[in-house]
C-alpha positions in Angstrom: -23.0 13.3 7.7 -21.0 10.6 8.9 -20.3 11.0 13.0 -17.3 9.7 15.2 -17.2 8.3 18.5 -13.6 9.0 19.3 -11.9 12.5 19.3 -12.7 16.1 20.1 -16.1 17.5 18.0 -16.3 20.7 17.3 -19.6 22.2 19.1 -21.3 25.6 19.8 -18.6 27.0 22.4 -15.4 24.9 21.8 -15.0 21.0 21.8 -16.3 17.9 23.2 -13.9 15.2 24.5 -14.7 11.7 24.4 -12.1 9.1 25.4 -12.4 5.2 25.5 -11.0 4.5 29.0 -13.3 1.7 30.2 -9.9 0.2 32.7 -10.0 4.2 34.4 -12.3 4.7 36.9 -11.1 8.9 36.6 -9.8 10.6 33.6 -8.7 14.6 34.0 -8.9 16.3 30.9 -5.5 18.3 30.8 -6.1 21.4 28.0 -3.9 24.2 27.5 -4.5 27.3 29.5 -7.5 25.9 31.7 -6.7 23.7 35.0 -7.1 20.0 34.5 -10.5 19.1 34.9 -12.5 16.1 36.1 -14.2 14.3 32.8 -17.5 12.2 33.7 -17.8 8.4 33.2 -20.7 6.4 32.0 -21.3 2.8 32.9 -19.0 1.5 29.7 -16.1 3.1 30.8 -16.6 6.3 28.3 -15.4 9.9 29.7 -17.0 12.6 28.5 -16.1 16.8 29.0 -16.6 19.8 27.4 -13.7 23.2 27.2 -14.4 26.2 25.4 -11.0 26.3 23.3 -10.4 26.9 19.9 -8.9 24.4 17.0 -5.3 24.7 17.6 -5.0 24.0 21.3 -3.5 21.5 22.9 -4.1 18.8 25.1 -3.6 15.7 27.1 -5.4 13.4 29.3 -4.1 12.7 33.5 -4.8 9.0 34.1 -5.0 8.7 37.9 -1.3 7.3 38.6 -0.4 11.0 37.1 0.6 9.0 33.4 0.0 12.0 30.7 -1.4 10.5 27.7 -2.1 12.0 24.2 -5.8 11.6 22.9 -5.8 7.9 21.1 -7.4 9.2 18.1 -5.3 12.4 18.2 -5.7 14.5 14.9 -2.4 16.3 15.2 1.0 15.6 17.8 3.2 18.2 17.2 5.6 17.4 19.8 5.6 13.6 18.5 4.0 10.4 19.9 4.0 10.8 23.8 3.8 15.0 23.7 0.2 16.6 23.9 -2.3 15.9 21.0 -3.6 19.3 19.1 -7.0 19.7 18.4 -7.5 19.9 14.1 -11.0 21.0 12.8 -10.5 18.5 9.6 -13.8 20.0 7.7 -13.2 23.0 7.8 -10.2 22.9 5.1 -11.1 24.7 1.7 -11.0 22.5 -1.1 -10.0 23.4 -4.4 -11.6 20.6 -6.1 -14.7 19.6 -3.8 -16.7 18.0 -6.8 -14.1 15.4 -7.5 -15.9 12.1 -7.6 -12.8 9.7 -8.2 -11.6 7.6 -11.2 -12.7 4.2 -12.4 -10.7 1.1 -11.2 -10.0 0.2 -14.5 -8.5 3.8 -15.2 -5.9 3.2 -12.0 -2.1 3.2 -12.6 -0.7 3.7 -9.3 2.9 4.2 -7.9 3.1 3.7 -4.2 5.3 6.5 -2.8 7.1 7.2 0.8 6.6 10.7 1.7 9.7 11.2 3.5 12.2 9.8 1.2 9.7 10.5 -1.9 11.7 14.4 -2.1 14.3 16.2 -0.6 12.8 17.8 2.4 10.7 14.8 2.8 7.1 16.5 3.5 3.4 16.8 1.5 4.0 20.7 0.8 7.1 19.2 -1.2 5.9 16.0 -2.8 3.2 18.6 -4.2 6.2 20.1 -6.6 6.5 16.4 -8.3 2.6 15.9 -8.9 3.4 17.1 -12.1 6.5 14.7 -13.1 3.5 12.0 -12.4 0.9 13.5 -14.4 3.3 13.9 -17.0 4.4 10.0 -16.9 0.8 9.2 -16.7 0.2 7.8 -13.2 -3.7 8.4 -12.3 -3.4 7.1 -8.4 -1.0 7.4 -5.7 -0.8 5.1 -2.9 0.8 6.6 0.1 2.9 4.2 2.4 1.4 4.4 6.6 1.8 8.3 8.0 0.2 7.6 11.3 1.9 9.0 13.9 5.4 6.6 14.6 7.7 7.7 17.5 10.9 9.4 16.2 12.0 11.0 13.4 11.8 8.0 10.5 10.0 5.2 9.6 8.4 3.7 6.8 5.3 3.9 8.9 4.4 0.8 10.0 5.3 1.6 13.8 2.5 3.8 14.1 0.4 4.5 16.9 -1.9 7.2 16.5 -4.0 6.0 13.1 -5.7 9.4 12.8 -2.8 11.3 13.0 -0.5 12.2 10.2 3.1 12.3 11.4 4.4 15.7 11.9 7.5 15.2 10.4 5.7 14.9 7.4 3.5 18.4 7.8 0.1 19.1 9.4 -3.3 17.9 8.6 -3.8 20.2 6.5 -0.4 20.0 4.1 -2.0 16.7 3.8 -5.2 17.8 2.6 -3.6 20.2 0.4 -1.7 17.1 -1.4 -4.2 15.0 -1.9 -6.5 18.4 -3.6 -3.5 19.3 -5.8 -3.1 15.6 -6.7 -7.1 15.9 -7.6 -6.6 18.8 -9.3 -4.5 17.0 -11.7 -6.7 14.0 -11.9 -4.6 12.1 -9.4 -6.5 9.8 -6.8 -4.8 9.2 -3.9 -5.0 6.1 -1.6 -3.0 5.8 1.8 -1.6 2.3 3.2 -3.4 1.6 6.4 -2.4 -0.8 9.6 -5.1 -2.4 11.3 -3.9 -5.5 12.0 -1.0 -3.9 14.9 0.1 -1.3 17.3 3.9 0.0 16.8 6.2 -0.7 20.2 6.4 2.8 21.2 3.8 5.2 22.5 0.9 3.4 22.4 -1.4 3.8 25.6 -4.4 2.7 24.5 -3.9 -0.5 26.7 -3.7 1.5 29.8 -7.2 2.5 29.0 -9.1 0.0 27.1 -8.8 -3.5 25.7 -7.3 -3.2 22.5 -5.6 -6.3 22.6 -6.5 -9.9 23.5 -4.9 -12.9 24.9 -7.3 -15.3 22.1 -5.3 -14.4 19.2 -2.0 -14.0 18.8 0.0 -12.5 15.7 3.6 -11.7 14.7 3.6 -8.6 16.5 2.1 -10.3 19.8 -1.4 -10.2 20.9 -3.8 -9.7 18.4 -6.0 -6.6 18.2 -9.5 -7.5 20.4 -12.2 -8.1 17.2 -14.0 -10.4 18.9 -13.8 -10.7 22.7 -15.0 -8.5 25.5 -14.8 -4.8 24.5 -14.6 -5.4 20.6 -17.3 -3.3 19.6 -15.4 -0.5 20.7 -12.4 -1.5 19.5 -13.9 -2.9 16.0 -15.0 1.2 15.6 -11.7 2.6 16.7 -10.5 1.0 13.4 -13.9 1.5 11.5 -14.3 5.2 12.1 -10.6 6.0 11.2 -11.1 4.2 7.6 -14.3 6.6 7.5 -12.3 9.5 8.7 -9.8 9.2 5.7 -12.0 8.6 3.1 -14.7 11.2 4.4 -12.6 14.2 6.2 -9.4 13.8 3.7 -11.6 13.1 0.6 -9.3 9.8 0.3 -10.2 7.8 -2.9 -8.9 4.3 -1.3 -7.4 2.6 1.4 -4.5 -0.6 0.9 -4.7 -2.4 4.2 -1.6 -4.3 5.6 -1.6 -7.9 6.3 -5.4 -8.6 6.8 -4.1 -12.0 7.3 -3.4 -11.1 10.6 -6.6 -9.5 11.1 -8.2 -12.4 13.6 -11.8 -12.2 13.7 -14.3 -15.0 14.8 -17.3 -12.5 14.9 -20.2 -13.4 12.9 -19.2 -10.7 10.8 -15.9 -10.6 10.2 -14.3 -7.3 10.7 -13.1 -7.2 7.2 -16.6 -7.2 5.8 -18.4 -4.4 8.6 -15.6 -2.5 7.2 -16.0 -2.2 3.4 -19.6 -2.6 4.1 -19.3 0.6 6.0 -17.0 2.6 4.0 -18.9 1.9 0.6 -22.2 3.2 2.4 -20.3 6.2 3.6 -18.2 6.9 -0.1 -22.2 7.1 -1.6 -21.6 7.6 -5.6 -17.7 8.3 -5.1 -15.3 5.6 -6.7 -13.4 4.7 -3.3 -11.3 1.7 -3.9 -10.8 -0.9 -1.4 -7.1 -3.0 -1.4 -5.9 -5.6 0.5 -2.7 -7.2 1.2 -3.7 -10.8 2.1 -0.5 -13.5 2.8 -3.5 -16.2 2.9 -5.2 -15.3 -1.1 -8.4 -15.5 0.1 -9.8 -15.3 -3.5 -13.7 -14.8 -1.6 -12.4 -11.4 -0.5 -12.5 -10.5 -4.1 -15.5 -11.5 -5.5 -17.7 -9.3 -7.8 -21.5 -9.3 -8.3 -23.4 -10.1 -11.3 -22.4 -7.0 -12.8 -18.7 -7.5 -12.3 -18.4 -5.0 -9.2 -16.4 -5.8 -6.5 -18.8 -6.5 -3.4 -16.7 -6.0 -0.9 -12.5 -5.1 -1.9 -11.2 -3.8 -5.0 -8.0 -5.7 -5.6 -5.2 -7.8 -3.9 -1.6 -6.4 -4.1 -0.2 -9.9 -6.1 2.7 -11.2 -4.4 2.9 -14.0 -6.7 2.9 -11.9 -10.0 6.3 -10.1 -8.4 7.6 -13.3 -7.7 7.4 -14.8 -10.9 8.8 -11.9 -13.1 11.7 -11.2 -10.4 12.4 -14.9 -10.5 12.3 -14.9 -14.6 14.5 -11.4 -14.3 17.5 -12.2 -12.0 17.1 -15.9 -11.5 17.6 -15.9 -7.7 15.7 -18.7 -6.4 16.5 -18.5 -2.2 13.9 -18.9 0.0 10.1 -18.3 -1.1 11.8 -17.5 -5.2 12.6 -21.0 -5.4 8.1 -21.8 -5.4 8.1 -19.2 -8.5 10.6 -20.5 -10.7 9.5 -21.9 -14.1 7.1 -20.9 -17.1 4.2 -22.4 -16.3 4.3 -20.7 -12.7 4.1 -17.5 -14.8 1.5 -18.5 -17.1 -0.5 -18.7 -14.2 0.0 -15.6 -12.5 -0.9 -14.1 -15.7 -4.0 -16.3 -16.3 -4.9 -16.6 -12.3 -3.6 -14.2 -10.8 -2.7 -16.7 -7.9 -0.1 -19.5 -8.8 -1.4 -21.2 -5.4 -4.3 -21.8 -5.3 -5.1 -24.3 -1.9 -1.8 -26.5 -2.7 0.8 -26.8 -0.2 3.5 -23.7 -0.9 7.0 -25.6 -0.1 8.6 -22.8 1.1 5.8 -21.9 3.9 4.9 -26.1 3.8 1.3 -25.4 4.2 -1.4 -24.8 1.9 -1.9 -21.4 0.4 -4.6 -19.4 -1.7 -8.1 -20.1 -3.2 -9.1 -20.9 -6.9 -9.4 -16.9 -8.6 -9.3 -18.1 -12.1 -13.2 -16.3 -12.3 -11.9 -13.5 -11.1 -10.8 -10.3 -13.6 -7.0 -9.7 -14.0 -8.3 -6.2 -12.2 -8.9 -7.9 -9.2 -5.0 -8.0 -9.0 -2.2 -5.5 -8.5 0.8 -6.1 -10.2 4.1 -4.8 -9.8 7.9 -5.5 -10.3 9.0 -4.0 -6.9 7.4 -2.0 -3.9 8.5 -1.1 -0.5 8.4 -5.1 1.0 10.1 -6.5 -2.4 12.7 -3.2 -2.0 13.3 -3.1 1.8 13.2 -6.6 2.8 16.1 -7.6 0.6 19.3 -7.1 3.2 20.6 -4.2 0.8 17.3 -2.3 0.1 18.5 -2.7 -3.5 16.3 -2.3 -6.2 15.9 -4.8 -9.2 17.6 -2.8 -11.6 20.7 -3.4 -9.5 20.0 -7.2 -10.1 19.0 -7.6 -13.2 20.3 -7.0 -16.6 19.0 -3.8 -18.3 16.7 -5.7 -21.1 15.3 -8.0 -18.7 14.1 -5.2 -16.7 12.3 -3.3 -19.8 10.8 -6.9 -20.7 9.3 -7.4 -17.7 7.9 -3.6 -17.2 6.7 -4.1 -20.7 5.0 -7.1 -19.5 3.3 -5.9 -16.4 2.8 -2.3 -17.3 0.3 -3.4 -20.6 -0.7 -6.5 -19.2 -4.9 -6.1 -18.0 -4.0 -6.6 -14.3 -3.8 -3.1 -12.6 0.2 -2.1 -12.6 2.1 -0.3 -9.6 5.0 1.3 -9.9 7.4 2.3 -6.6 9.0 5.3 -6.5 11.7 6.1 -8.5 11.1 2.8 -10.6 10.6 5.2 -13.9 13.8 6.1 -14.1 15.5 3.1 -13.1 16.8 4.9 -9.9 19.9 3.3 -8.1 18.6 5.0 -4.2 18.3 2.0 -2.4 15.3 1.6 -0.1 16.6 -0.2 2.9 14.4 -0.5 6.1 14.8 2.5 8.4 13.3 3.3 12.0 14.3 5.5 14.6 13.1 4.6 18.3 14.1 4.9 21.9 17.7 3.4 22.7 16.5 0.1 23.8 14.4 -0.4 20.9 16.8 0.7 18.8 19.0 -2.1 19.8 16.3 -4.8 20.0 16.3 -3.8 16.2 20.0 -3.9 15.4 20.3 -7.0 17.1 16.9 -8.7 15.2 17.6 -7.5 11.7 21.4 -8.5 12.0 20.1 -11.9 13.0 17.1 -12.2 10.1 19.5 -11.1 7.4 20.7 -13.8 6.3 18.0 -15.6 5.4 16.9 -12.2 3.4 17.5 -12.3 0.0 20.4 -10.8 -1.8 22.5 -11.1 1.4 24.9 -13.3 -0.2 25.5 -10.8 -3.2 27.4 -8.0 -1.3 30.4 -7.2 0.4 30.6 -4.7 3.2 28.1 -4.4 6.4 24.5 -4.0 5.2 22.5 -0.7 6.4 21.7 -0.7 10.9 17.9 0.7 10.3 18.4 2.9 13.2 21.0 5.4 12.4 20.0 9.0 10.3 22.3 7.6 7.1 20.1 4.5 6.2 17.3 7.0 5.4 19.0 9.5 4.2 20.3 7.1 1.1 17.0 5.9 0.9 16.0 9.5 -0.6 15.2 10.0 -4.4 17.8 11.7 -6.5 15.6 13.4 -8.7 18.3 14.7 -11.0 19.0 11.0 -12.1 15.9 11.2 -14.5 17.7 13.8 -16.6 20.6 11.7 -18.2 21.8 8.8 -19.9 20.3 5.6 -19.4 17.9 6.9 -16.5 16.7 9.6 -19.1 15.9 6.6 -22.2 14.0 4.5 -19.3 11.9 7.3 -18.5 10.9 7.5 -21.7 10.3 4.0 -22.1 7.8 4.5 -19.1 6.3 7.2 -20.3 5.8 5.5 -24.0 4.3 1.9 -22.0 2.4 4.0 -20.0 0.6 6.0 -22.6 0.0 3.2 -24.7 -1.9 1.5 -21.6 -3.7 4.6 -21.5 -4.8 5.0 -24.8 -5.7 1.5 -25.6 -5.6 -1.1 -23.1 -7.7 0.7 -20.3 -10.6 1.4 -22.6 -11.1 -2.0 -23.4 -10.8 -3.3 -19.7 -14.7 -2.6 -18.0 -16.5 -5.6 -18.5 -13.6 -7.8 -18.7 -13.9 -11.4 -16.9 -11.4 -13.9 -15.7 -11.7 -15.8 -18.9 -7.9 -16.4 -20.4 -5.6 -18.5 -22.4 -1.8 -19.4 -21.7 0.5 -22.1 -23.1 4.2 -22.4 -23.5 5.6 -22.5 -26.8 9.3 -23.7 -28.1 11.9 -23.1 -25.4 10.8 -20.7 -22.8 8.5 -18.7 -24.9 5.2 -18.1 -23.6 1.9 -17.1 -24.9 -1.5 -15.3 -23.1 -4.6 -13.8 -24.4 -7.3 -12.3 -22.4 -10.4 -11.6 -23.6 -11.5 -7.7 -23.2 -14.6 -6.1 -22.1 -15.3 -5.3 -25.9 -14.9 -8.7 -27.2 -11.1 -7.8 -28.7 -8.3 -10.2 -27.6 -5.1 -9.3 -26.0 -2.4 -11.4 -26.9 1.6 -11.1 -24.7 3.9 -13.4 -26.3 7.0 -13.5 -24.2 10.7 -14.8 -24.4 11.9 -14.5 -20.7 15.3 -15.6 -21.3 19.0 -15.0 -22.6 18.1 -17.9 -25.7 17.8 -16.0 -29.1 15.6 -16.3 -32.1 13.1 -19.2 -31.0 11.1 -20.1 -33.5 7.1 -19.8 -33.1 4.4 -18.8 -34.9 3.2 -15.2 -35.3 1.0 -14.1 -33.0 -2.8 -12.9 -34.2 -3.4 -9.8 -34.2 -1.9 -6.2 -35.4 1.1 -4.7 -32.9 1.0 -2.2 -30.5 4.1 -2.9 -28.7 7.3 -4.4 -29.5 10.3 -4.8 -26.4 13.4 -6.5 -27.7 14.0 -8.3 -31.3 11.8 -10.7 -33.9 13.9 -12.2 -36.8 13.1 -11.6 -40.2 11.5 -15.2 -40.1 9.3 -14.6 -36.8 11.8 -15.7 -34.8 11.8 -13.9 -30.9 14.5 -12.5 -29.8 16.0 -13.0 -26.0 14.0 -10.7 -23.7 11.5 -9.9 -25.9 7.8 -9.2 -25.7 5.2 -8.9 -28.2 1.8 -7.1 -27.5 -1.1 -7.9 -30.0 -4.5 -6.9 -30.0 -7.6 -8.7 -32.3 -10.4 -6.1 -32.3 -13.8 -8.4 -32.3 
C-alpha cells in the first residue's frame, strides 16, 4: 500500500503528525481540545508527535516566533488558507464503483471543466447533476482545472498553496470523492490539472520551514521550486507523494501538469521522469494517464516503447494545433497567431503534431520544439479553446464570439474526428456566449498588484483591440460571476442545433474512429490542393486510411479531386461536380 511521508496517519489511538520543518529547531503541535504540545526533532529537521483525536479535528502547528501555521500537506482547511488544517481519513470513503480500472487512451474525449463556474452553486455535489448532460454528449474523461487550496473565495486555481487540499469553497474531500465515483459510475474518468512547477502569493509557509525554493533557478513566478539543491529530496517527494495521493486515495485516472517547462531540474534524474516512473508503479494494471503542458515541445517526453505505449507521459496538450485552427477561424494574427498563419502550418499540426520543431519561433525569437513526426497523433491533445486560449484573451471571450458560425462547426468537425485526442472546454457544446475572463480574489495589496499588472499586460493580449468599454478587474465578485455557465442556453435556437452537431461529431468518433486508433503510428500524409484546400490521411491501427479534406476559407466551390474512400462526415457544401464548398470538411475512410 502506497505510504506518505507528509501529513497526519491514521494509527491505533488517533494520528501521527509529521511535518518538514528542517529551518525550526521547535515545532508545537496545536490540536483542538488538547494544550499545544512539544513535537520531537530528528537530525533532518523532521518533527514528529502523536494525539489521540479523531478524523475531523482540527489543527495547527506554533513555530517558535508564535507564527500559527496550517499543516503543508493539509487534507482539508475549512476556514481557508491561513485557518487551521482538519484532519480527513481519505481511505476510508465508500466507493460505489471500487473495481473501476479506467479507460483506454485511445477511448478519451475529454472536456476540461472549472468547478466553480462549471454550475450554479459552483461545488462537486452540484457538478454531479450535469454528469449526465456529459454522458449523454459522449465525453468519457473530465479534466478538472487546479482545486488546491487558493486564498479567497475565487480563482481558477492556479494560486494554490496547499496541493493536497481541495478548496473548500468547492466542498470537502469527500464531495470530491463522491464526483469523481458518480463520474465512474457513468464510465467517466476524471483527471485533475496539477501545479508543480509554483507556489501561489498567499498563504504559503512552507518557506518558513523548509527549502522549497532555491536561489539556482529562477522562473516566472520567482524562485524556482528546490529539485536539485540542498533539501530536494524532500522537497522532490512533497510533490511526488501528492501525485500518488490523487491517483491512489481519490482513485484519479490522470494528472495534466502545468508548465513543466518551468519545472528546473539538473538531477540525474529529472523530476519529471521519478515522477511518472513512480506513479505508473503505484497505478499497477489501472489506465492512469499522464499529461503535460510543455511551452518547450520536448517531443522525448512523449516517446512510446516498442509496443507503442507511452514510457513515460501520455499526451501533450497542443498549443500549436489551437493556434492554427483559431488562426484559420478568425484570421487574427497579433502576437504568437501571426507564427500559425498559413496552410502548410496546419498541415503540419495535423501531420506532426508540432509545427516547430527546433526552428527559431519569430514571435518567442528562439528555437522551439523537437521533431514528433514518429509520434501517434494520440500523443497530442487537441482543442479549439481551453481555459488559457479563453482567459488570456483581455475579454475572456470565447471563439464563437470571433468567429463566424460555419467556421466554428468546420473546425470542431476537424478536431473533434481528427485521430489526435480532442478536448472540449466547458460550455464549448453549446456554443455558450459566458465569457471566461481571469478571476482571483486575494488580500488588498495583492489585489491591487493584480489590477495594476493585468491593466498593464492587456494590451498586448489578444482581442484587446476588438472591444469597447473597460475589460473585466479579475479581483471583484462580478468577473466570476459572468464567467458561470448558463445552462439554459443549450435548450434553444442556435445553441440547441450546435449541441446537436456535438453530439452527432462526437458519436461518430465514438463509433468509428476510436476503434481503429490502438496501434496507430505517426505515419501520415498532407498536401495542399487548389486554393487553400487541404488534404490528410493517417493510417489507422487496422490498416484503414483516414482521409480530412478541408476548405478553411470564405472561397467557394474549388475544384479538386474526390477524395478516396466512402463518407462518414460531411460539414459545409460539395458541388454537383466535386467542387468544396467554403468552410467545408470532408471525412473519408478506406477500410484495408
Amino acid at each position: 500500500m502506497t505510504t506518505y511521508s507528509f501529513g497526519p496517519t491514521p494509527c491505533d489511538n488517533g494520528f501521527e503528525f509529521r511535518l518538514w520543518a528542517p529551518r525550526q529547531e521547535t515545532i508545537l503541535l496545536d490540536v483542538e481540545g488538547r494544550p499545544p504540545q512539544p513535537m520531537e526533532r530528528d537530525e533532518k529537521g523532521w518533527h514528529f508527535a502523536h494525539a489521540p483525536c479523531p478524523a475531523g479535528t482540527r489543527y495547527a502547528f506554533l513555530l517558535p516566533d508564535g507564527t500559527r501555521v496550517p499543516d503543508p500537506a493539509s487534507r482539508h482547511q475549512p476556514e481557508d488558507v491561513h485557518g487551521p488544517s482538519e484532519i480527513v481519513h481519505t481511505r476510508a470513503f465508500s466507493w460505489m464503483t471500487p473495481d473501476w480500472r479506467g479507460r483506454a487512451w485511445e477511448e478519451t474525449i475529454l472536456y476540461e471543466l472549472h468547478v466553480g463556474t462549471f454550475t450554479p452553486d459552483g461545488t462537486f455535489a452540484a457538478a454531479i447533476e450535469r454528469l449526465d448532460h456529459l454522458a449523454a454528449l459522449g465525453i468519457t474523461a473530465i479534466q478538472i482545472m487546479p482545486v488546491a487550496d487558493f486564498p479567497g473565495r475565487r480563482n481558477w486555481g492556479y494560486d494554490g498553496v496547499l496541493p493536497y487540499a481541495p478548496d473548500s469553497r468547492y466542498g470537502r474531500p469527500e464531495d470530491m470523492m463522491a464526483f469523481i465515483d458518480a463520474a465512474h459510475s457513468r464510465g467517466i474518468s476524471v483527471f485533475l490539472d496539477v501545479v508543480y512547477n509554483h507556489f501561489g502569493p498567499d498563504g504559503n509557509y512552507l518557506p518558513l520551514m523548509a527549502p522549497i525554493f532555491t536561489d539556482s533557478h529562477h522562473t516566472p513566478w520567482g524562485n524556482a521550486v528546490n529539485l536539485d539543491g540542498e533539501g530536494a529530496r524532500d522537497a522532490r517527494d512533497f510533490l511526488i507523494e501528492n501525485a500518488l495521493y490523487w491517483i491512489v486515495d481519490y482513485r484519479l485516472d490522470g494528472l495534466r501538469f502545468d508548465a513543466v517547462h518551468a519545472l528546473i531540474d539538473d538531477s540525474e534524474e529529472h523530476l519529471l521522469h521519478e515522477m511518472a516512473r513512480r506513479i505508473r508503479a503505484a497505478a499497477g494494471d489501472r489506465h492512469v494517464h499522464l499529461i503535460v503542458e510543455n511551452e518547450e515541445n520536448d517531443a522525448r517526453l512523449l516517446d512510446r516503447n516498442g509496443d507503442g505505449k507511452a514510457e513515460t507521459y501520455t499526451a501533450q496538450w497542443n498549443d500549436d494545433i489551437h493556434h492554427v485552427l483559431h488562426v484559420a477561424a478568425t484570421g487574427e494574427t497579433t502576437g504568437y497567431y501571426a507564427d500559425y498563419e498559413g496552410e502548410e502550418k496546419l498541415i503540419r499540426a495535423l501531420v506532426d503534431g508540432f509545427v516547430f520543431q527546433g526552428e527559431t519561433m519569430p514571435y518567442r525569437g528562439t528555437p522551439r520544439g523537437e521533431p514528433s513526426g514518429e509520434l501517434p497523433p494520440t500523443a497530442f491533445v487537441s482543442f479549439i479553446q481551453n481555459h488559457d486560449q479563453v482567459g488570456n484573451r483581455a475579454y475572456g471571450d470565447r471563439i464563437g464570439e470571433i468567429a463566424k458560425p460555419e467556421a466554428l462547426r468546420a473546425i470542431a468537425a476537424l478536431y473533434l474526428l481528427a485521430p489526435q485526442i480532442p478536448m472540449l472546454f466547458m460550455g464549448e457544446e453549446w456554443n455558450a456566449k459566458t465569457p471566461f475572463p481571469y478571476f482571483c480574489d486575494f488580500n488588498e495589496e495583492l489585489n491591487t498588484a493584480v489590477r495594476e499588472g493585468r491593466a498593464k499586460e492587456l494590451a498586448r493580449l489578444p482581442g484587446f483591440q476588438d472591444h469597447d468599454g473597460e475589460p473585466p478587474v479579475p479581483t471583484v465578485p462580478e468577473t466570476f460571476e459572468a464567467a458561470k455557465l448558463d445552462w439554459e442556453e443549450r435548450l434553444s435556437g442556435d445553441h440547441a442545433d450546435h449541441l446537436s452537431l456535438y453530439k452527432r461529431l462526437i458519436a461518430l468518433r465514438r463509433s468509428t474512429v476510436i476503434p481503429r486508433l490502438p496501434g496507430i503510428t505517426g505515419k501520415a500524409e498532407g498536401e495542399r490542393l487548389a486554393g487553400k484546400v487541404i488534404r490528410v490521411t493517417w493510417r489507422l491501427g487496422d490498416g484503414s486510411r483516414l482521409t480530412v479534406t478541408a476548405n478553411l476559407d470564405d472561397v467557394d466551390g474549388v475544384p479538386i479531386a474526390a477524395p478516396a474512400g466512402r463518407s462518414l462526415w460531411i460539414e459545409g457544401a460539395v458541388g454537383a461536380s466535386g467542387e468544396i464548398g467554403a468552410w467545408t470538411v470532408i471525412w473519408t475512410l478506406e477500410q484495408p
